[in-house]
The first five atom37 places (N, CA, C, CB, O) and aatype in JSON, in Angstrom:
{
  "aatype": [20, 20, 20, 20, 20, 20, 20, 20, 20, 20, 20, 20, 20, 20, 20, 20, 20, 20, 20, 20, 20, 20, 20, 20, 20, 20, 20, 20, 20, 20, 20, 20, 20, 20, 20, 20, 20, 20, 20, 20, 20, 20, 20, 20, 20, 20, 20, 20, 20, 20, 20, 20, 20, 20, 20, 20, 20, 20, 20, 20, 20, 20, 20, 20, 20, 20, 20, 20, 20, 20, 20, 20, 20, 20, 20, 20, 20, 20, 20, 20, 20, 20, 20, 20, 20, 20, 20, 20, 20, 20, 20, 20, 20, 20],
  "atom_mask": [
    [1, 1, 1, 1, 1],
    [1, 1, 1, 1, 1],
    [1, 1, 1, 1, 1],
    [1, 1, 1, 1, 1],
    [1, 1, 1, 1, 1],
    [1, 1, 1, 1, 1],
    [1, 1, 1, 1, 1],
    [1, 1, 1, 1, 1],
    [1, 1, 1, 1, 1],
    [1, 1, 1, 1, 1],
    [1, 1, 1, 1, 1],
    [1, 1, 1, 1, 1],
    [1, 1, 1, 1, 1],
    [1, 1, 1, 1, 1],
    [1, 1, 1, 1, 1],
    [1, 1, 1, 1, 1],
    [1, 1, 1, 1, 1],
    [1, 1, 1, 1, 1],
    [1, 1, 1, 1, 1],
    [1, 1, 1, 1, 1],
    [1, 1, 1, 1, 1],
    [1, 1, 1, 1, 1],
    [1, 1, 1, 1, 1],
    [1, 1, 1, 1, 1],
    [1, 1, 1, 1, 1],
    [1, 1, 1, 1, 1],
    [1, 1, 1, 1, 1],
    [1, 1, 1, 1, 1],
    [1, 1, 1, 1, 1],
    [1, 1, 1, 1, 1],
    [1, 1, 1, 1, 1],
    [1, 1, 1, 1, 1],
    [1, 1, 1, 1, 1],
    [1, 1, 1, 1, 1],
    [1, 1, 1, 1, 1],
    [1, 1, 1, 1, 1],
    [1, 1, 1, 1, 1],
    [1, 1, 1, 1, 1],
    [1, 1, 1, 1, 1],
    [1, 1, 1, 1, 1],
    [1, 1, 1, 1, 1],
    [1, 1, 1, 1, 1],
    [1, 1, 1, 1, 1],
    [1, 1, 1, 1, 1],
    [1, 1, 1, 1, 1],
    [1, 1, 1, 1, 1],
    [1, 1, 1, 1, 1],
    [1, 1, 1, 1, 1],
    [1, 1, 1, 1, 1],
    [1, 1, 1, 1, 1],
    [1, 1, 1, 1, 1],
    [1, 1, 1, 1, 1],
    [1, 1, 1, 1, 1],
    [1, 1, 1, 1, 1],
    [1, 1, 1, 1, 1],
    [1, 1, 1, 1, 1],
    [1, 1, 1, 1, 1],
    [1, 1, 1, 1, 1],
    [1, 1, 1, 1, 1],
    [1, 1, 1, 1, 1],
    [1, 1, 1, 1, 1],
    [1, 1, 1, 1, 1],
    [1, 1, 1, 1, 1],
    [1, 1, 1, 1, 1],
    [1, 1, 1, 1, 1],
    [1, 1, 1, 1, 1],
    [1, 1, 1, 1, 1],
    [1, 1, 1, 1, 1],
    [1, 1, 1, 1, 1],
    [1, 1, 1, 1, 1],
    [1, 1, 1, 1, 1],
    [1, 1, 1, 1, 1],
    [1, 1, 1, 1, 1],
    [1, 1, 1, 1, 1],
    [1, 1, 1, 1, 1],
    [1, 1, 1, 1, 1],
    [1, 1, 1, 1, 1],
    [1, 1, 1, 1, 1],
    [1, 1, 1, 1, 1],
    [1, 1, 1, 1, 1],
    [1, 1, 1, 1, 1],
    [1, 1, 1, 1, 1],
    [1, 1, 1, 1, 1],
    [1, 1, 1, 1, 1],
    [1, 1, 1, 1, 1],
    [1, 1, 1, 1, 1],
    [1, 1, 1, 1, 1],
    [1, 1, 1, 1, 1],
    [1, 1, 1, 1, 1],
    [1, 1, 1, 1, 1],
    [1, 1, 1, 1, 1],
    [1, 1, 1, 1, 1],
    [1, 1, 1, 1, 1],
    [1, 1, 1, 1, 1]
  ],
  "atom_positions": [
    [[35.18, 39.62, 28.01], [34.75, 38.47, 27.24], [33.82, 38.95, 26.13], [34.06, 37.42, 28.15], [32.88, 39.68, 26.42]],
    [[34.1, 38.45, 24.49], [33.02, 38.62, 23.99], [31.33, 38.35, 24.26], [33.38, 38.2, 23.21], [30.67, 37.61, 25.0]],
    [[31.08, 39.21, 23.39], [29.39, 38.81, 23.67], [29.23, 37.51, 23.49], [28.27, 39.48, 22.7], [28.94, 36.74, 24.41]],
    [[29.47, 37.1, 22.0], [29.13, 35.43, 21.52], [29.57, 34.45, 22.57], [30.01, 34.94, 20.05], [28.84, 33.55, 22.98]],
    [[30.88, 34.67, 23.0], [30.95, 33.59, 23.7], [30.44, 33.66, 25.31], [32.32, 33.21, 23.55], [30.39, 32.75, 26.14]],
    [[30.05, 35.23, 25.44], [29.37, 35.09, 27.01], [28.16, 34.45, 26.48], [29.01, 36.66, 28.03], [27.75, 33.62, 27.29]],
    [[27.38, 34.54, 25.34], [26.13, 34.1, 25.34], [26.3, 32.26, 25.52], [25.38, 34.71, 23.87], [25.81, 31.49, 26.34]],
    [[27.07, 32.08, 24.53], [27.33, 30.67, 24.71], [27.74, 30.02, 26.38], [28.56, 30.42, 23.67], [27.35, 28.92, 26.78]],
    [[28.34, 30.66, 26.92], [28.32, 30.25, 28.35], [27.03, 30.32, 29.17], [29.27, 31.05, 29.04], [27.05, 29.62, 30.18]],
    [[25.82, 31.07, 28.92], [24.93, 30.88, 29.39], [24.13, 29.77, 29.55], [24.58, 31.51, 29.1], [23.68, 29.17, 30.52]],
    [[24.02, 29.59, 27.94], [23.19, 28.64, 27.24], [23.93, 27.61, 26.52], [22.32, 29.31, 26.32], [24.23, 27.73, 25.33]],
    [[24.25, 26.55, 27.25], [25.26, 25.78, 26.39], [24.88, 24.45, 25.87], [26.47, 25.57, 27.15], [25.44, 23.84, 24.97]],
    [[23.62, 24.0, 26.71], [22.83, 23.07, 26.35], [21.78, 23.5, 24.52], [21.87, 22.93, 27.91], [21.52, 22.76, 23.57]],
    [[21.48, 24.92, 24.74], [21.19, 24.92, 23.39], [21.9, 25.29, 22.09], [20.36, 25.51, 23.39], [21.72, 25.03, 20.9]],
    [[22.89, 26.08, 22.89], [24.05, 25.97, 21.5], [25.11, 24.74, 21.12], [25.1, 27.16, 21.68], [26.0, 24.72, 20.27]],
    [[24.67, 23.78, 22.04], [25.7, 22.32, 21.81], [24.39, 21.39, 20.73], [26.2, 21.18, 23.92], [24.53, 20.38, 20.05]],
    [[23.12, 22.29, 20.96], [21.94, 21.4, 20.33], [21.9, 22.18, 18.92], [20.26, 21.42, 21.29], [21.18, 21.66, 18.06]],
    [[22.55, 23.33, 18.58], [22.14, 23.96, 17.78], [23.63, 23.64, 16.31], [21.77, 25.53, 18.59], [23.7, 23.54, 15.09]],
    [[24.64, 23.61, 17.65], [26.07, 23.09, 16.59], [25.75, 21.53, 16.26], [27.93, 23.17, 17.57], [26.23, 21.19, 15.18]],
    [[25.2, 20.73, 16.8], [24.44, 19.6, 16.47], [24.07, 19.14, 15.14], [23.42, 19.73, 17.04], [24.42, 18.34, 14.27]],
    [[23.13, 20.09, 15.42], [21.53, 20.38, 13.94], [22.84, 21.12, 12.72], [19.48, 22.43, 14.67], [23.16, 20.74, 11.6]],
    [[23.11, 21.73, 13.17], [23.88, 22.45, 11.41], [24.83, 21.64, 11.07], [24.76, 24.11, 11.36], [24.86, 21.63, 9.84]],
    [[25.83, 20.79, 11.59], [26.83, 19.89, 11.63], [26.14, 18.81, 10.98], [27.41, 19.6, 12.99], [26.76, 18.48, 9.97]],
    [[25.24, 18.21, 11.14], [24.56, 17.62, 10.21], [24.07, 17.47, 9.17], [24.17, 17.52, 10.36], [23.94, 16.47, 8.46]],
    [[23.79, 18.45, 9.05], [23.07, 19.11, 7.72], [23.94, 19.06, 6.69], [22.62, 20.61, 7.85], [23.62, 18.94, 5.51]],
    [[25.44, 19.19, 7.27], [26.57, 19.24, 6.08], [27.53, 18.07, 6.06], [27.51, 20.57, 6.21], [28.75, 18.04, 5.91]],
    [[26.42, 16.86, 6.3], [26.78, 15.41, 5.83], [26.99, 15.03, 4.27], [25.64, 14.52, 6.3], [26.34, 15.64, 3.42]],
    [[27.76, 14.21, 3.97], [27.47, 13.49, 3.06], [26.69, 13.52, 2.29], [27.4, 12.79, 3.29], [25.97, 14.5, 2.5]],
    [[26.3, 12.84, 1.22], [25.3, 12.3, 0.45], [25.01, 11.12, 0.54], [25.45, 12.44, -0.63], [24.12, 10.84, -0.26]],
    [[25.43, 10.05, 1.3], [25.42, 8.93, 2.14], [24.49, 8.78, 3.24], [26.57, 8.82, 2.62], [23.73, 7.83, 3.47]],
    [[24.68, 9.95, 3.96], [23.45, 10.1, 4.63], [21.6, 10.13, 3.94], [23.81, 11.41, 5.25], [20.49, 9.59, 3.96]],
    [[22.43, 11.2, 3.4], [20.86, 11.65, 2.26], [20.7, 10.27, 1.51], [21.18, 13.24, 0.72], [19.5, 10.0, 1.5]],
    [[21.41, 9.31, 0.89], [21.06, 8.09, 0.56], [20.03, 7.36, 1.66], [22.34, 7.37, 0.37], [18.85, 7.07, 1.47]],
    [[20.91, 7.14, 2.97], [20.29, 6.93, 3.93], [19.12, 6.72, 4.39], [20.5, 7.41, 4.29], [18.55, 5.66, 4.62]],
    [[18.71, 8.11, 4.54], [17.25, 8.82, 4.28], [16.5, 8.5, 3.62], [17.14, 9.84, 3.92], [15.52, 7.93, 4.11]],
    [[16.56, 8.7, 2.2], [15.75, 8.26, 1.01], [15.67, 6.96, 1.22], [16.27, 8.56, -0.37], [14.47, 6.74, 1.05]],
    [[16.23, 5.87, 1.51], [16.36, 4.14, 1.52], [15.6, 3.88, 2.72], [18.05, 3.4, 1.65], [14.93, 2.86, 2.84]],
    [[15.69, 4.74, 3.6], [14.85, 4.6, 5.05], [12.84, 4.85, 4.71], [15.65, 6.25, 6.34], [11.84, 4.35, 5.21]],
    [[13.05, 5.73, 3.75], [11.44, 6.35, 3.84], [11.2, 5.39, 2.68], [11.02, 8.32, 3.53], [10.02, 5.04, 2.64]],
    [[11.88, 4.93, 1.84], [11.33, 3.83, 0.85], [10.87, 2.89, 1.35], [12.13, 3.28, 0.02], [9.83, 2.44, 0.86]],
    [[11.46, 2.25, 2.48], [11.66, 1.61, 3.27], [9.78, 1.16, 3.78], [12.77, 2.43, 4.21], [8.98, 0.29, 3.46]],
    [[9.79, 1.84, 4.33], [8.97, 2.97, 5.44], [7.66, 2.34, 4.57], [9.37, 5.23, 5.39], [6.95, 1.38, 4.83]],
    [[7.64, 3.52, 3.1], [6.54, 3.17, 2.02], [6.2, 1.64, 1.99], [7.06, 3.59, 0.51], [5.06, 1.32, 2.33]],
    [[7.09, 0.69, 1.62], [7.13, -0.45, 1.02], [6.3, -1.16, 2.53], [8.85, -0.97, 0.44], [5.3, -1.88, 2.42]],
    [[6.74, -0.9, 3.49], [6.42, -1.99, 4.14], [4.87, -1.2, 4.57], [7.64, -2.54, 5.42], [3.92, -1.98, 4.65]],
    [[4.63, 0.01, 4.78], [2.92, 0.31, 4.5], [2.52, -0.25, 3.31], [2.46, 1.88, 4.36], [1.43, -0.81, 3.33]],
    [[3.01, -0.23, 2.5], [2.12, -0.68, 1.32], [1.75, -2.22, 1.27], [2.86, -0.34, -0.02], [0.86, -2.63, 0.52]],
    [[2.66, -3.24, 2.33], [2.46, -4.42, 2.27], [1.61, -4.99, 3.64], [3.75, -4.96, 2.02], [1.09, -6.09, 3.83]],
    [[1.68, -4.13, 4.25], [0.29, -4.02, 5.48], [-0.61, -4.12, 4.98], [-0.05, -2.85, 6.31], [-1.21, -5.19, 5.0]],
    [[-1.19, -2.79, 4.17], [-1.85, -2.45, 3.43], [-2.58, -3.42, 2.46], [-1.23, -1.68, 3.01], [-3.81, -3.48, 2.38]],
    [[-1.78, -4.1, 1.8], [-2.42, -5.48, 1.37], [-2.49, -6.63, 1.8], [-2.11, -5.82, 0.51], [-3.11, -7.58, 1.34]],
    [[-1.7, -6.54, 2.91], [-2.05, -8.14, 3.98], [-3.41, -8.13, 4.67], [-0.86, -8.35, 5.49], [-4.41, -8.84, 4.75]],
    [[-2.92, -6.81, 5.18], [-4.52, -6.72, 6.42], [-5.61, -6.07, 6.23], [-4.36, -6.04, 7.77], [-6.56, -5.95, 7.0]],
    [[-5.44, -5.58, 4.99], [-6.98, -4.63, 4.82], [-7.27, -5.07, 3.28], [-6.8, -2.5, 5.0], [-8.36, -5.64, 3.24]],
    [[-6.89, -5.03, 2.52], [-7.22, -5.52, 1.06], [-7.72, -7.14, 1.24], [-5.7, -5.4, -0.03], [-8.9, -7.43, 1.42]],
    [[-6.75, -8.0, 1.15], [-6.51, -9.36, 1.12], [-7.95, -10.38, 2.1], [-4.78, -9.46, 1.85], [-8.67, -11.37, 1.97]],
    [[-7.49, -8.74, 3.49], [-9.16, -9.76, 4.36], [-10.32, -9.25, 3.49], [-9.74, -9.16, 6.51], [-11.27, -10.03, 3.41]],
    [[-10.42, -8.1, 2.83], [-11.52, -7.5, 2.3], [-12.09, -8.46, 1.57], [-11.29, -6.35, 1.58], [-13.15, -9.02, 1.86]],
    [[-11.33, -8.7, 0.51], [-11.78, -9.45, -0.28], [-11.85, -11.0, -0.09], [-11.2, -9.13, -1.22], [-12.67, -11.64, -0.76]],
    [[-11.16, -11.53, 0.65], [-11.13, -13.07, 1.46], [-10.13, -13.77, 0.77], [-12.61, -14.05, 1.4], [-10.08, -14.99, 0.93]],
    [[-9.31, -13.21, 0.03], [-8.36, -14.26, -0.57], [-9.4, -14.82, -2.2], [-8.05, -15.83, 0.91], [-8.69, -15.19, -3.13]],
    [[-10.74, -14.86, -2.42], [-11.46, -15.14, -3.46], [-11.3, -14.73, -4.81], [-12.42, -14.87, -3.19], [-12.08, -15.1, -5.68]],
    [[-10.27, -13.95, -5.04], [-10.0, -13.54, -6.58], [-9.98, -14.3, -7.73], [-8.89, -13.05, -6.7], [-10.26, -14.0, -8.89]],
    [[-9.53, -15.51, -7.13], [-10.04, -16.46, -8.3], [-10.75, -17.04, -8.66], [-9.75, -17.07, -8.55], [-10.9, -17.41, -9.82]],
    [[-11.67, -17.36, -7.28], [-13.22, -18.13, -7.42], [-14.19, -16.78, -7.73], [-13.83, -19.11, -5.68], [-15.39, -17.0, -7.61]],
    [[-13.95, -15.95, -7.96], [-14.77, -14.89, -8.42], [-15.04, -14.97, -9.88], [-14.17, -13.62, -8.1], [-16.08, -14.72, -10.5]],
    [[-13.94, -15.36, -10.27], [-14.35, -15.65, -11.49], [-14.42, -16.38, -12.32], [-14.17, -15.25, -11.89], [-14.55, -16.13, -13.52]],
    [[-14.31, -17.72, -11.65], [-15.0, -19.11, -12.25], [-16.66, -18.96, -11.22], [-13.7, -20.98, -11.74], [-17.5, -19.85, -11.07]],
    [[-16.67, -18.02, -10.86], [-18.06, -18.06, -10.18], [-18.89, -17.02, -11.44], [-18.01, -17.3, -8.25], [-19.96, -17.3, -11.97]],
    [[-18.17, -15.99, -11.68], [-18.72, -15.36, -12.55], [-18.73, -15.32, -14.34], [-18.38, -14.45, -12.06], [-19.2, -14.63, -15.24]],
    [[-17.98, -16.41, -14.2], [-18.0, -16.79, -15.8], [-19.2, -18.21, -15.8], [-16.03, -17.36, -16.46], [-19.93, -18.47, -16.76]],
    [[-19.17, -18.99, -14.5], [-20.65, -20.23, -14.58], [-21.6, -19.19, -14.63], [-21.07, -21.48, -13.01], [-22.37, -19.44, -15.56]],
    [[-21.97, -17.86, -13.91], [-23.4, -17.88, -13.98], [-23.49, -17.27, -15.51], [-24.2, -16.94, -12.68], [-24.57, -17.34, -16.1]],
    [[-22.54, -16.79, -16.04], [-22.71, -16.58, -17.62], [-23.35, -17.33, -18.39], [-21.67, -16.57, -18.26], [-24.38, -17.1, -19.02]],
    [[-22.65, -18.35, -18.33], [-22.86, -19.66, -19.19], [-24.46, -20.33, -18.4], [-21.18, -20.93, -18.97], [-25.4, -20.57, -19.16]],
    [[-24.56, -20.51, -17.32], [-26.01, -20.85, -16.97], [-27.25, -20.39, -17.56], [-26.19, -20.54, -15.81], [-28.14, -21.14, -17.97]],
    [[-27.27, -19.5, -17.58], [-28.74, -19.04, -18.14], [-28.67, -19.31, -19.87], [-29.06, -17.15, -17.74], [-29.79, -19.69, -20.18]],
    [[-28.19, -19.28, -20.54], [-27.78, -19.83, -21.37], [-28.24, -21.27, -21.8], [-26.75, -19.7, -21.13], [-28.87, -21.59, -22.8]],
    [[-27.65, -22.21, -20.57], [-27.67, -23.74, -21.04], [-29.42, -23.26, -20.66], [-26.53, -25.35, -19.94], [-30.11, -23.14, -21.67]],
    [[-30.09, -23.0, -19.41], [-31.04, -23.05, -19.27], [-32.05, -22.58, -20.29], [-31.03, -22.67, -18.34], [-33.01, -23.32, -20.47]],
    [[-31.96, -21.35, -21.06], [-32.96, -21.02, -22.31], [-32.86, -21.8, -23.48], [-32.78, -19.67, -22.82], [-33.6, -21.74, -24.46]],
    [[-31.61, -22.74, -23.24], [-31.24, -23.58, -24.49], [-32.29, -24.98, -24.44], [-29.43, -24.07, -24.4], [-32.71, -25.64, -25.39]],
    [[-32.54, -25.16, -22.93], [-33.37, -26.38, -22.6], [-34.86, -26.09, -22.41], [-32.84, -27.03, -21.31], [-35.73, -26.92, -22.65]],
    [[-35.05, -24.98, -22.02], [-36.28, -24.45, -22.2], [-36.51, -24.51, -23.52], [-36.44, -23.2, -21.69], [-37.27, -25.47, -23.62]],
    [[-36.28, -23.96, -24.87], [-36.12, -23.8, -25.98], [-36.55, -25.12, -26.39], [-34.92, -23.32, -26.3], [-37.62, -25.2, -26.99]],
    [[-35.83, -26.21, -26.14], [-35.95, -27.34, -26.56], [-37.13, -28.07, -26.07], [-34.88, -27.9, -26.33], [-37.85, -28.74, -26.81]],
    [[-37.28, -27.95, -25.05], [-38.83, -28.66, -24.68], [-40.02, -27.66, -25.04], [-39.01, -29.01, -22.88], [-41.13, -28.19, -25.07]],
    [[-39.99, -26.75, -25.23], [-41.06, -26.02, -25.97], [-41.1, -26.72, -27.56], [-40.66, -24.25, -25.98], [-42.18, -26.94, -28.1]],
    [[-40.04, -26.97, -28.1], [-39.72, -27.43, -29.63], [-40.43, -28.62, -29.63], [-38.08, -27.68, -30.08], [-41.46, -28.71, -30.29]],
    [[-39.95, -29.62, -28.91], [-41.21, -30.6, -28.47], [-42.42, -31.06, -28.08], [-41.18, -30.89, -28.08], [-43.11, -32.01, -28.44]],
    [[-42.54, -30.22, -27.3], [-43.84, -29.97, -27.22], [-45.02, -29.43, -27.93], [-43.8, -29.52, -26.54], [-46.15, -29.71, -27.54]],
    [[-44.79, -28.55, -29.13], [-44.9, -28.46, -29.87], [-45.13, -28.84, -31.22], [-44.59, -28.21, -29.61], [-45.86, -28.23, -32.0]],
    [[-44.42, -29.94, -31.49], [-43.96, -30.83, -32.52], [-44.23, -32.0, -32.2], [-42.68, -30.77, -32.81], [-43.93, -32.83, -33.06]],
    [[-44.59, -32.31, -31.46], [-45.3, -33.88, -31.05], [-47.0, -33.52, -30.87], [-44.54, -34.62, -29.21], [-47.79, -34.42, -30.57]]
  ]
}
């Protein structure tokens, strides 16, 4: 009996694992589509975890009252030195 195939009679569980692995390898490009569509996959839905459960609670959902919160206190101090202003003018002038 050859060598190769006495070896293969020894070990047949790892050369049935090994004709496996290389038999594969010389798939398609369908597969390899596969693959790539799987780990996109993969990305997309971490990335939407990612902003459900850790971004979204971070911030509380408030992105928009942030900034009608931060455009009033703009404008506040403002109206306020405008009214200060004015009762000094009066006070003054009377």
């Amino acid at each position: 009996m050859p060598k190769v195939i006495h070896t293969i009679m020894e070990k047949p569980i790892e050369y049935a694992i090994l004709l496996a692995v290389t038999c594969s390898i010389f798939v398609g490009g369908w597969v390899i589509f596969l693959i790539i569509l799987i780990a996109i996959g993969c990305l997309a839905a971490a990335g939407a975890a990612f902003w459900f459960f850790y971004w979204k609670r971070k911030t509380g959902g408030r992105d928009g009252e942030e900034k009608k919160k931060s455009n009033r206190e703009r404008i506040q101090p403002k109206v306020d030195m405008m009214f200060l202003w004015i009762l000094i003018e009066l006070i003054y002038n009377n």
